[in-house]
C-alpha positions as CSV (number, residue, x, y, z in Angstrom):
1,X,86.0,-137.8,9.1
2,X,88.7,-135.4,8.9
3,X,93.0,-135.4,8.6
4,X,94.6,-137.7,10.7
5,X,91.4,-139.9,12.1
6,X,92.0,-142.7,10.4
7,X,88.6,-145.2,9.1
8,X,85.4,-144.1,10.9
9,X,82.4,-145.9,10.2
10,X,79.3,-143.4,10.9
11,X,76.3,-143.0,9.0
12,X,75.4,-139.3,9.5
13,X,77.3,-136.0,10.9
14,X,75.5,-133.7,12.5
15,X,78.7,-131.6,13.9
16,X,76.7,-128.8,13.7
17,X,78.5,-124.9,14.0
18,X,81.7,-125.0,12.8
19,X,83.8,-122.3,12.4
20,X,87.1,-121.4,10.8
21,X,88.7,-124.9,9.6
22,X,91.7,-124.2,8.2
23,X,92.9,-127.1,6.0
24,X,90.0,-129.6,4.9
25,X,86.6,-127.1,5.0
26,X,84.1,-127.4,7.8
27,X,83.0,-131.4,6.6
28,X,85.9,-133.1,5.1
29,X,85.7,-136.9,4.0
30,X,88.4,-139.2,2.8
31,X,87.1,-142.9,2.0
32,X,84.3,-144.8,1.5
33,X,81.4,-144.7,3.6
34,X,78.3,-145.7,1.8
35,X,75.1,-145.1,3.1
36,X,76.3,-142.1,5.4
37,X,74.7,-138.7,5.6
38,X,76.8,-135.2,5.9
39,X,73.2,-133.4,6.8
40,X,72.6,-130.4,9.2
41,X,75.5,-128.4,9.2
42,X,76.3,-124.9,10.0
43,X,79.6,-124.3,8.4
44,X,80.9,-120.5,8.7
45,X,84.4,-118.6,8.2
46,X,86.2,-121.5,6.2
47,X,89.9,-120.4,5.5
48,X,90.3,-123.0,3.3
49,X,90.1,-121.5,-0.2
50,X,90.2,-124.5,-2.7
51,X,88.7,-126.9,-1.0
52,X,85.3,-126.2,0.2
53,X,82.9,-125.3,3.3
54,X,81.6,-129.4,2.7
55,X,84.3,-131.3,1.3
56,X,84.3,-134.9,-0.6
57,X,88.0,-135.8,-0.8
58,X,89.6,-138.8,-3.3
59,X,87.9,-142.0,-2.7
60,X,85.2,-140.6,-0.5
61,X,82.2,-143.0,-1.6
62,X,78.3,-143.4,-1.0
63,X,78.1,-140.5,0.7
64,X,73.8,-138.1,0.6
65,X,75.0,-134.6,1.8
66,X,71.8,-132.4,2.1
67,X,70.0,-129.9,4.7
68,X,73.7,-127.3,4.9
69,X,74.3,-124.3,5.2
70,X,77.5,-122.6,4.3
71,X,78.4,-118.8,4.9
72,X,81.3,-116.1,4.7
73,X,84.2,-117.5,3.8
74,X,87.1,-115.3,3.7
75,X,89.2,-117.0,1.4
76,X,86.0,-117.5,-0.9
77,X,85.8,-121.4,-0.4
78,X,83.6,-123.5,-2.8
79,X,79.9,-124.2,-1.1
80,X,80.9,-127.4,-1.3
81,X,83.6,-129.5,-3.6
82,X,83.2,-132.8,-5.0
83,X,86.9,-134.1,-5.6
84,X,87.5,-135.5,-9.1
85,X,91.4,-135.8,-9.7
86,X,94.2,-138.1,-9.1
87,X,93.6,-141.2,-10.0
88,X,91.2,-141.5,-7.0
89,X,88.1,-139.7,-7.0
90,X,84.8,-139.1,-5.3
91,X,82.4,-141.5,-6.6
92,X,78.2,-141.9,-5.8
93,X,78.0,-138.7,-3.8
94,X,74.6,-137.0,-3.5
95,X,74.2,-133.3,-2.9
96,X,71.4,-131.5,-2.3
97,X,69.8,-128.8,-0.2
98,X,72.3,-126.4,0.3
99,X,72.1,-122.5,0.9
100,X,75.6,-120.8,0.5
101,X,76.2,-117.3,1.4
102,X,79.6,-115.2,0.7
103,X,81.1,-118.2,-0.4
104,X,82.3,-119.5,-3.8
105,X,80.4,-121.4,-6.3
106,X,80.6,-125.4,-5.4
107,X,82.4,-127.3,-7.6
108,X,81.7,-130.9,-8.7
109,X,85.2,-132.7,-10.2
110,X,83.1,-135.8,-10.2
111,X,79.9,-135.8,-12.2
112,X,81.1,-138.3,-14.8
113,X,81.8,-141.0,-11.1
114,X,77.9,-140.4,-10.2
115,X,78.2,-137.0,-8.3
116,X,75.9,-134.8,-8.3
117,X,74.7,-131.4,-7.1
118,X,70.6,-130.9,-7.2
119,X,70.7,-127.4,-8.9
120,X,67.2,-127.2,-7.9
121,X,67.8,-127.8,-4.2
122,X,71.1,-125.4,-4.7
123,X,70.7,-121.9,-2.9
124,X,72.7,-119.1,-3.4
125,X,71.8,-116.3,-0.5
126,X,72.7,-112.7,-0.7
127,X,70.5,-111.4,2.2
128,X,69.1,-112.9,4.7
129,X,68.4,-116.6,5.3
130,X,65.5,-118.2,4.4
131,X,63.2,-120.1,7.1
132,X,64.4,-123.7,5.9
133,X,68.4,-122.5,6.0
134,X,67.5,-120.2,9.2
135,X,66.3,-123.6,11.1
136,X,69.9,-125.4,10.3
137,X,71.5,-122.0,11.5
138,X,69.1,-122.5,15.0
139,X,69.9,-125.4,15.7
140,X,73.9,-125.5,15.1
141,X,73.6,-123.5,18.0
């Protein structure tokens, strides 16, 4: 789930606080893994500025990403990004619940491989955090 790992087979990440990535945003994927869930996450301080706090790479497949949070990001990374170029991309990925804060607006290259982003489950925050988004932010730790 991330540069260098190699195939992982998981069906959910709950990696909780994660802070300043610097290359693939706090949740990066890179294959297929269908049936998995990206759900839970704190993601805060990503340095990555073009590819997103949560981050469906080429290829990444199958994949329900819901219940984030994303916040400050520096280099004004995309909520999340749905990868759509190259020959390869992102197909059947499902976002929804997501509160982003001082971060830039998500980005879905995908839509016409079955990616979507709920725009009614879609949050942008410029004060504080709501109760559902505060709970993820809790619990990360």
């Amino acid at each position: 789930m991330g540069p260098g790992l190699g195939p992982v087979r998981w069906s959910e990440a709950r990696l909780a606080l994660l802070l300043t990535p610097v290359a693939g945003g706090c949740i990066y994927t890179l294959g297929p893994q269908p049936g998995s869930a990206v759900r839970g996450n704190f993601c805060a301080l990503d340095e990555a500025p073009v590819v997103g706090c949560f981050y469906h790479d080429n290829g990444s497949r199958g994949f329900v990403t819901t219940d984030n949070v994303a916040d400050a990001s520096p280099a004004g990374a995309p909520c999340v990004y749905l990868q759509g170029c190259c020959g390869a991309p992102a197909v059947d990925i499902a976002v929804s619940g997501l509160w982003c804060r001082g971060v830039g607006a998500p980005r879905n290259g995908c839509a016409a491989e079955n990616c979507t982003i709920d725009a009614a489950s879609l949050h942008v925050v410029s004060g504080a955090w709501p109760a559902a988004a505060q709970a993820i932010v809790d619990a990360a730790g």
